[in-house]
FILOFI-107612 format. One record per residue: y, x, z of N, C-alpha, C in turn; residue in three letters. Coordinates in steps of 0.1 Angstrom, whole numbers, plus 5000, padded with zeros to 4 digits. Layout:
# residues N
YXZYXZYXZAla/...
This chain:
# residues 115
013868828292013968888279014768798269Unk/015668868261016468818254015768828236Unk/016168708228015968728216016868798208Unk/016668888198017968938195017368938178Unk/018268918172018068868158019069038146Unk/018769048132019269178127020969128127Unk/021469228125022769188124022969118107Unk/023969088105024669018094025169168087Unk/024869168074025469278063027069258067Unk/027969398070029569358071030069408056Unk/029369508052029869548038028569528028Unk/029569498011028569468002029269587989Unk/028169697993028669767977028069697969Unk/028369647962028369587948028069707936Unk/029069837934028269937929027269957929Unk/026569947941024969997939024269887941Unk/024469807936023469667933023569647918Unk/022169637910022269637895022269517892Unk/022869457877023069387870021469307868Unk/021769197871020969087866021068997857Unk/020668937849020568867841020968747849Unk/021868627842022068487851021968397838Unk/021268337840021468237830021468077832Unk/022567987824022267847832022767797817Unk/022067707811022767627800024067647798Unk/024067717788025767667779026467817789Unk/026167887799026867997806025468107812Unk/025468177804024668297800025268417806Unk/025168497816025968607818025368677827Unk/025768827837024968877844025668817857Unk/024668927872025168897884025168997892Unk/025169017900025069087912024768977925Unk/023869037931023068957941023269047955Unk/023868947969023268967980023068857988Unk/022568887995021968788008022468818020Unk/022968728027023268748040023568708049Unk/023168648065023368548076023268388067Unk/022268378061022068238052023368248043Unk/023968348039024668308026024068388014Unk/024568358001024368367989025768447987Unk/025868547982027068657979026668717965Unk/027968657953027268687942028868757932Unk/028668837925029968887918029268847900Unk/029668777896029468717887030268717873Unk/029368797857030468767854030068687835Unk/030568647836030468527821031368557809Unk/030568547801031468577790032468537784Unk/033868507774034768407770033568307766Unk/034668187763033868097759033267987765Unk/032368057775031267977785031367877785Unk/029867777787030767647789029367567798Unk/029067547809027667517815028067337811Unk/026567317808026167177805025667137812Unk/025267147821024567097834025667037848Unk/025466957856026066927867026167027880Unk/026767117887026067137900026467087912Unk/025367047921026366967930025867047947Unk/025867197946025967327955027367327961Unk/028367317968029067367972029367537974Unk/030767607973030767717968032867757970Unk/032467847972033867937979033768027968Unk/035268057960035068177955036368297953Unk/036368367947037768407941037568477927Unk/038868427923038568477909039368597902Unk/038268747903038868887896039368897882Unk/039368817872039368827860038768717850Unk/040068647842039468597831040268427837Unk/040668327832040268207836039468077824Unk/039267997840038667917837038567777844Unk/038067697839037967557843037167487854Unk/037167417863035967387872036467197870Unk/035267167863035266997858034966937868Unk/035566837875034566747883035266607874Unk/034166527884033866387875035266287870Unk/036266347879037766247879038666377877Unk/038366497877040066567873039266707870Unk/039966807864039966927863040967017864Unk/040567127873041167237879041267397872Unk/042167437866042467557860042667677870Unk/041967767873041667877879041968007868Unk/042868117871043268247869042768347880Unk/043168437873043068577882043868517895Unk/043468587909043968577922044168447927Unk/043468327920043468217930042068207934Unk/041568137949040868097954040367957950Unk/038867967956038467787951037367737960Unk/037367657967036567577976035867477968Unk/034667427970034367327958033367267967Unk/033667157973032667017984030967057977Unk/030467067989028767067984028966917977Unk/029566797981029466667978030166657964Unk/030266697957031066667946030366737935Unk/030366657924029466747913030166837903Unk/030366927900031167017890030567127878Unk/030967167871030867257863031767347857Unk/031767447853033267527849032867567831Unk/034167597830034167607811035267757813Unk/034967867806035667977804036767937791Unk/037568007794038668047777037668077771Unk/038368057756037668147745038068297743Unk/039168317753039968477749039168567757Unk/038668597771038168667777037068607787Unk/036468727792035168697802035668627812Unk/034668577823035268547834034568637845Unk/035568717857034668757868034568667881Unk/034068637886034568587904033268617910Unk/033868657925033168647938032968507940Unk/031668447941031068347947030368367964Unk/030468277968029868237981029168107983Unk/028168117981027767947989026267968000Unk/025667878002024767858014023767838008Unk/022767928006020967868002020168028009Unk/018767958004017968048014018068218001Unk/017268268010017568418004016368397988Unk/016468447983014968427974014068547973Unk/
């Protein structure tokens, strides 16, 4: 006998998943939430402005639909727009800061358990 485990979600409507509340110091905004094959799949979106006060040091894949913004690490900072991608080392500590002119959206990805 073989073990056979569920499959992995291949599509994520995001339409029919409702808005959540996200909130983290200094970056207040909503989310959209899935889970799946141990990842975290999140469409995320933050207001102009934003600006988290906190460190995180999660590793995280994303792309960015709308709005830019900043991602600080301890020695340089990286300016992100619409249609670039961003890899960010679980080992490295960062935070992001939005424009004052518009929201921010991006698809996030990273690794934690489901909640």
């Amino acid at each position: 006998m073989t073990a056979t485990t569920a499959p992995a979600v291949v599509g994520i409507d995001f339409d029919d998943i409702p808005w959540e509340k996200w909130d983290k110091p200094g970056a207040e905004g909503r989310v959209k939430l899935a889970y799946t094959g141990g990842l975290r799949v999140r469409l995320l979106e933050l207001p102009a402005g934003f600006n988290e006060e906190h460190w995180c040091e999660r590793g995280h894949q994303g792309y960015v639909l709308q709005g830019e913004f900043t991602i600080h690490f301890d020695n340089r900072s990286v300016p992100c727009r619409p249609g670039m991608g961003f890899v960010i080392p679980g080992d490295e500590r960062h935070r992001s800061q939005g424009s004052d002119s518009e929201p921010t959206v991006v698809y996030v990805v990273d690794q934690v358990p489901a909640a």
